[in-house]
N, C-alpha and C positions, 0 to 999 in steps of 0.2 A: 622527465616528469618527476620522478624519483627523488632525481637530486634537488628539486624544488621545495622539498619537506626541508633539506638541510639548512638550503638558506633562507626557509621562512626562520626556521630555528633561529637564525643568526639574527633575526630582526624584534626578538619577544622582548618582555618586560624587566626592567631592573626595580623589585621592590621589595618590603622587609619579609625576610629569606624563612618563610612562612608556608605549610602547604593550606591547598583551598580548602576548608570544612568542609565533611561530607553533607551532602542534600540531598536526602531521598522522601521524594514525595509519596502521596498516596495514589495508586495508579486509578485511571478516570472511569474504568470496568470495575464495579460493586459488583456484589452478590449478596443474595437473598437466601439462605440455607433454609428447606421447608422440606416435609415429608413426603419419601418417593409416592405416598398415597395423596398425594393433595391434590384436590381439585377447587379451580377460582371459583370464590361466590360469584352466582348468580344475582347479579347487582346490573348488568347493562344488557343492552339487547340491540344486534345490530338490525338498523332500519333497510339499509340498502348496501350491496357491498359491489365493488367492481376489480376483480384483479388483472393486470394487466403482466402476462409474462415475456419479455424479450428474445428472441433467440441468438439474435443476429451475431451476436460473438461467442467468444468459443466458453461463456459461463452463464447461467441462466441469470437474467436482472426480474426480477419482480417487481411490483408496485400495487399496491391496495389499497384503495380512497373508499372509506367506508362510513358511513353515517350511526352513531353510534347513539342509541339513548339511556338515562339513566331510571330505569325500573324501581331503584328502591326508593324509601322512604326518605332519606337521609342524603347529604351530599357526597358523590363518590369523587375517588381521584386516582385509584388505581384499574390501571387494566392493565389482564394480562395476555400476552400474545405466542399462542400456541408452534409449536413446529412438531412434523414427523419426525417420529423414532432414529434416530441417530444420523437427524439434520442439524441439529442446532449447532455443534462443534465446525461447521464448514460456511456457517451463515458469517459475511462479511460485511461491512459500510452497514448496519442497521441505522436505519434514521427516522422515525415520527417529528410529524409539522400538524400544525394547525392547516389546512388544506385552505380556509377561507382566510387565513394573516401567517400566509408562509414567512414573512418579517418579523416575525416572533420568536424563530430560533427556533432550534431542535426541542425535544420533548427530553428528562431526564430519563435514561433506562438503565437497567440490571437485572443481570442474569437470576434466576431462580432455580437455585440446585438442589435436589439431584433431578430435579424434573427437567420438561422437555420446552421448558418457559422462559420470553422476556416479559418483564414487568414493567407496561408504561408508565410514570408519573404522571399523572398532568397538571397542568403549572397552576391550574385554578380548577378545584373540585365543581365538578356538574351538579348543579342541582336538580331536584327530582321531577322526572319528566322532562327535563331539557334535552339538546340535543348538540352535537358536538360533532364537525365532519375530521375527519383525522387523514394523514397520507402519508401511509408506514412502505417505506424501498427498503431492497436489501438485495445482495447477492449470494447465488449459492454456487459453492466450489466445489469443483470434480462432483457436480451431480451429471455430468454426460458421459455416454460410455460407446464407444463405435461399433456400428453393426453392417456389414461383416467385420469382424475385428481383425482380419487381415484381406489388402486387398491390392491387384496389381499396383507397379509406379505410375501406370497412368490411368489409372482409372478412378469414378467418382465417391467421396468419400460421404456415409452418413453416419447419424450422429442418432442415438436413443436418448429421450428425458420421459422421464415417470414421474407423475403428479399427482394429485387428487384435486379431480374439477372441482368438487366442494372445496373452498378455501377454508385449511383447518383454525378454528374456531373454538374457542372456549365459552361461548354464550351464542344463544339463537339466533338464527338470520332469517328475517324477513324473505329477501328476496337480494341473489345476487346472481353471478357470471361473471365467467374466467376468461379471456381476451389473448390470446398467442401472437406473435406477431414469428415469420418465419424469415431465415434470409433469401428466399425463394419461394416459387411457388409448386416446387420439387416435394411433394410431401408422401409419398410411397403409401407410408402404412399409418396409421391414424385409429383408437380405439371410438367406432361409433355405438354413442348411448340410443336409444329411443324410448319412445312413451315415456318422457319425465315427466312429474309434474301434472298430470294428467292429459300432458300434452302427445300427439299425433306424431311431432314432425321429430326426425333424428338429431342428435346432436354429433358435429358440429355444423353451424354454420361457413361455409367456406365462400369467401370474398377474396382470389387471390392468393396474396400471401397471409393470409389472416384469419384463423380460424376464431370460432366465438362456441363456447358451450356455454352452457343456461341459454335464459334464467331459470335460474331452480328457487323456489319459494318453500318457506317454513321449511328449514333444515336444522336440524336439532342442535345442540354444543355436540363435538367429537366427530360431526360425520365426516366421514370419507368415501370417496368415486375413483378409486383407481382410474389414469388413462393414462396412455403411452404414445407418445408420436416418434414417428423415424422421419426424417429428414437429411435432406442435402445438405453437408457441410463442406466444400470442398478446399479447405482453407487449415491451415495449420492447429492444432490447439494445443495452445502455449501453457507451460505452469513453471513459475520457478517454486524448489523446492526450500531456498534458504539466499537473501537478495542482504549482502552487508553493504551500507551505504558509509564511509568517511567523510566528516566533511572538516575541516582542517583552514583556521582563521587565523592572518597575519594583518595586525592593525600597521608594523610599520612598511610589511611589504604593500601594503592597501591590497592584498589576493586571498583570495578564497580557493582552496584549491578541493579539487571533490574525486573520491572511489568509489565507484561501485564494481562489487564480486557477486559475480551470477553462481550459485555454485548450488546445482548446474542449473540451467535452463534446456527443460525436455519438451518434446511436444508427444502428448500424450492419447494422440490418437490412433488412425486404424495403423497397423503394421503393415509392414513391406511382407507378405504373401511367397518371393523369390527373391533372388540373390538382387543387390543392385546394381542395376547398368549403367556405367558411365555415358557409355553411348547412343541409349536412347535420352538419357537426360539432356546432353548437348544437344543431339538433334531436336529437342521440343523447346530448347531455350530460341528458335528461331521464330515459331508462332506463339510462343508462351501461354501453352494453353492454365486452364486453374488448376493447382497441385496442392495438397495436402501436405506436402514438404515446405519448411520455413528456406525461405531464399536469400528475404535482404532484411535488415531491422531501421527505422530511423528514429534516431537518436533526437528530437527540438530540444535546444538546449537553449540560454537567456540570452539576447544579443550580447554581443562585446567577452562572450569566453572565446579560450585560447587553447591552444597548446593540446587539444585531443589526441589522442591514443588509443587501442586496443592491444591487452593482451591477453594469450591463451598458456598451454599447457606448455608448448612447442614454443612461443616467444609472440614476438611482434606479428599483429595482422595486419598485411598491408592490402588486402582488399576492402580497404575503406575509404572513402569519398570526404572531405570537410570541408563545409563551407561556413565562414563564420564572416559577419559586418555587421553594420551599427543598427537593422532592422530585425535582421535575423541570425541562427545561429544551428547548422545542422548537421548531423554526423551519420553518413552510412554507412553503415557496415553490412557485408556479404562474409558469411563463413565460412570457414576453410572447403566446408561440406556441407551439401542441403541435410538440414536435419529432417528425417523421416519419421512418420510412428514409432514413438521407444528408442527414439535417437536420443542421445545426451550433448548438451557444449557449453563445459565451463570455460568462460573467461572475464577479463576486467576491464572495463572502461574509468577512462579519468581522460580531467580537464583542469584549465584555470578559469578562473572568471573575476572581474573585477569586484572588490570589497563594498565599495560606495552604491551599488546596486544593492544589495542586501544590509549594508549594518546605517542607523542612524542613531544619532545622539540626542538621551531623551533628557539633559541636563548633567554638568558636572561630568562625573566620573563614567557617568551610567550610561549604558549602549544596547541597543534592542536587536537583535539580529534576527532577520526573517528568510526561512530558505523552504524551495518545498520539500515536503517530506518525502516524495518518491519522485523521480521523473522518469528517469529509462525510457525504452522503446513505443513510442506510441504508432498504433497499429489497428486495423479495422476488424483485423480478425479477435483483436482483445489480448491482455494477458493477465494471470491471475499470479499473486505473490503469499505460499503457503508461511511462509516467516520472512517479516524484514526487520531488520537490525540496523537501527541510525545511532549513530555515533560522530558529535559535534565535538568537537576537539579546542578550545579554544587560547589564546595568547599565553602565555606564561606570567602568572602573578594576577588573573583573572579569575576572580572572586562572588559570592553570592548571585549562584545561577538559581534560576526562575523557567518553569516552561509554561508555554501557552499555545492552544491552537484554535485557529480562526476566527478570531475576533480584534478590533481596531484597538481595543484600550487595553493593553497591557496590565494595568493594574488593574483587570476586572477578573474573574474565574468566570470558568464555560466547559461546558461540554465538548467534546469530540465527534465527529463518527466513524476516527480511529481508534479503535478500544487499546489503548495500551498494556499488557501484559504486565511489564516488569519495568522500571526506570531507576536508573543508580546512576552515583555521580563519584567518577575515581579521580586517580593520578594516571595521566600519559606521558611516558616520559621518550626523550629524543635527542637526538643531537644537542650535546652542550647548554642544555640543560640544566636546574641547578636545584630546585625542590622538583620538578615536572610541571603538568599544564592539568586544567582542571580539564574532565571531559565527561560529558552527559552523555547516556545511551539509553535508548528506549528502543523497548522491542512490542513490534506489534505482530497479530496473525491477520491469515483470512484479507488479505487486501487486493485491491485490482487497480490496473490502468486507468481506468476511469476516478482515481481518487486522487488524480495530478496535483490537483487544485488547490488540495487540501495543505495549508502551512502550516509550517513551527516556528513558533515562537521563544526566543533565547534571549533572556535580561540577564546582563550581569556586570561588576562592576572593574574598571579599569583603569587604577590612576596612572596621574602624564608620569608618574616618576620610574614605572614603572620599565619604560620607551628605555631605561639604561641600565635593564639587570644585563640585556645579554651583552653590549660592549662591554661592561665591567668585568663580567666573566670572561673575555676573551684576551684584554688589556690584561687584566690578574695573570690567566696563562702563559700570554707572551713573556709578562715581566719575569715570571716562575720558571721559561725554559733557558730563558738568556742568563737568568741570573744563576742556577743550577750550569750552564755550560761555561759561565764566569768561574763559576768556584771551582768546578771538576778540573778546570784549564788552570789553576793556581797550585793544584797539589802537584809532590814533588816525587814520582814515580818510579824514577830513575834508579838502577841498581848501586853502580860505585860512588862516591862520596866527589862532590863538587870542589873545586878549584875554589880558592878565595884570593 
């Protein structure tokens, strides 16, 4: 796989021997600087709120459709949306929709520092007394913590999340309730409220696997309800700490060739309690019962890639399975070792994949290339990625790069609901070679499996003349070693004086 950078190398651009300009855009995550003392006017007031929290994989998903009215005089367009004391830095995919014209697009947001705030736009100011249903998702990272925090290899593993039933709010709520959904109906230990609201009956409601607290009516801006539920999670919880993604573009080889470095991926649950046994772990691989140890990963990758691989610390893993054809495309991998609670396992996956899947010609010179920005392991248990770092590498003599994401017209700007960090545009240089290749890299945080979907978008320009820097550089060499081994072979060496 390796040696396939080299001779994509051998297929890049011959053009005037020029490096790319740099292009560094303005990253799609603003902020809003305001005093750690600030608090939102009182301008809206929620009519009805319902949150809805997920459990079933191993990071909490939220969701909050909440009916929102405008109380002042005047048109508003700002709302702001609150989180607890040192959650916001772990909040990931934040996305506001219009709830009744989810075809509208996301809602513009940024951060409000040094507070505990995002601040919604919205695309057309409320007028006064109107009313606006909104539906703000997001995920929260490493908010689970295992309880017992160490516990046998075969025994069942739970999971603690700490909340506030009141969904924290910067302006009043009428009337709302908080919605749990569990991945069982295994729920041990549960904080029950009673008499809210002037109501008799306890909270929560249990249906199953699905608890419900409220409705709670007339709760002020800031309130808070501590609860805490334990639960069954008997399933691995995955986090990468640092997920570098290559992606590496040959217009003459027509390949795209892609790395991803886990470095590492832990599962960050209950710990092993005793030493580990190999022997009862084989003996239970016979009924397979549920383990809290990571076993196998699978890889869905785009039909028509090739050439998979994994490797680790130690070299090549050959406990992996591939299967790739014109429908589908999938890669298992089983490693070296069940990762356990506070287990670690760095390694790299790469592949090929064919070009004409991803790049299309949007006129002339100019070429749009679309890849996703994460794929990796898709998995029920979930995985959550604390920093990923994409890095597009593309043809040599490939010029005026553009990014875009999620949206069909390239020449339109959009929003995200990957907050990019940082984005620069350098020189990558490689095999034979001659200025280097332009290469984009953006680094985002806070992202999860569930954000597969999510693509990038790459414009940049590439003329045909380009298709002969690298034979000319390699023609050039040739002629430069034969003619250097011409001349060295014509001097005259020899110690004594020649015969005439």
């Amino acid at each position: 796989m390796r040696s396939s950078v080299l001779s994509f190398a051998c297929f890049a651009a011959f053009a005037p021997l020029c490096a790319a300009a740099p292009n560094i855009s303005k990253p799609l995550s603003s902020k809003q600087i305001l005093p750690s003392t600030f608090k939102p006017p009182q301008v809206f007031r929620n009519v009805n709120l319902v949150r809805n929290v997920n459990l079933e994989k191993s990071y909490p998903r939220e969701t909050i459709n909440v009916v929102i009215e405008n109380i002042d005089s005047s048109p508003q367009s700002e709302y702001y949306l609150p989180f607890e004391p040192g959650t916001i830095e772990r909040i990931g995919g934040l996305e506001v929709r219009d709830k009744k014209n989810a075809e509208a697009g996301p809602f513009q947001i940024e951060t409000a520092d040094p507070t505990e705030f995002y601040l919604i736009h919205l695309p057309t100011p409320l007028a006064s007394k109107a009313q606006q249903t909104l539906s703000i998702s997001y995920n929260v990272l490493s908010a689970l913590s295992p309880l017992p925090t160490a516990i046998a290899q075969t025994d069942k593993q739970y999971l603690q999340y700490t909340f506030s039933a009141h969904t924290p709010s910067a302006y009043s709520t009428d009337n709302q309730k908080t919605k749990l959904k569990f991945p069982s109906s295994d729920v041990p230990d549960y904080t029950i409220i009673s008499g809210t609201s002037g109501s008799t009956s306890e909270d929560p409601q249990v249906q199953g696997s699905s608890f419900t607290y409220g409705p709670y009516e007339k709760t002020p801006a800031g309130s808070t309800l501590p609860v805490t539920v334990r639960y069954e999670f008997t399933k691995p919880v995955l986090h990468t700490a640092h997920l570098q993604r290559d992606i590496y573009v040959s217009h003459w080889g027509g390949a795209m060739m892609v790395e991803e470095l886990y470095n590492p991926l832990m599962n960050i649950g209950a710990k092993l309690k005793e030493q580990f046994s190999r022997v009862e772990w084989q003996r239970s691989a016979y009924y397979n019962p549920p383990s809290a140890a990571l076993k196998e990963m699978r890889f869905p990758l785009t039909p028509g890639s090739s050439d998979a691989y994994v490797v680790d610390d130690i070299g090549n893993v050959s406990t992996t399975h591939w299967r790739s054809g014109p429908r589908e495309a999938l890669l298992e991998l089983r490693p070296r070792y069940p990762i356990f609670g506070d287990w670690r396992y760095k390694f790299q996956v790469g592949w090929n994949a064919e070009l004409k899947e991803y790049l299309r010609n949007i006129g002339g010179d100019r070429f749009v290339l679309k890849v996703p920005f994460i794929e990796g392991p898709k998995m029920s248990e979930g995985l959550e990625y604390e920093r990923v770092e994409v890095r597009v590498i593309l043809p040599e003599g490939a010029t005026y790069v553009d990014r875009y994401h999620n949206i069909a017209d390239v020449n339109v700007q959009f929003s995200t609901p990957i907050p990019i960090l940082t984005n620069s545009t350098t020189l990558y240089r490689t095999y034979m070679d001659t200025v280097g290749r332009t290469a984009l890299t953006l680094v985002a945080q806070n992202v999860v499996d569930g954000q597969r979907e999510s693509d990038l978008y790459i414009t940049y320009e590439y003329p045909w003349t380009a298709g002969f820097r690298k034979p000319l550089t390699i023609f050039t060499g040739l002629i430069a070693v034969f003619g250097a081994t011409w001349a060295i072979g014509q001097l005259d060496v020899s110690i004594g004086k020649k015969n005439v």
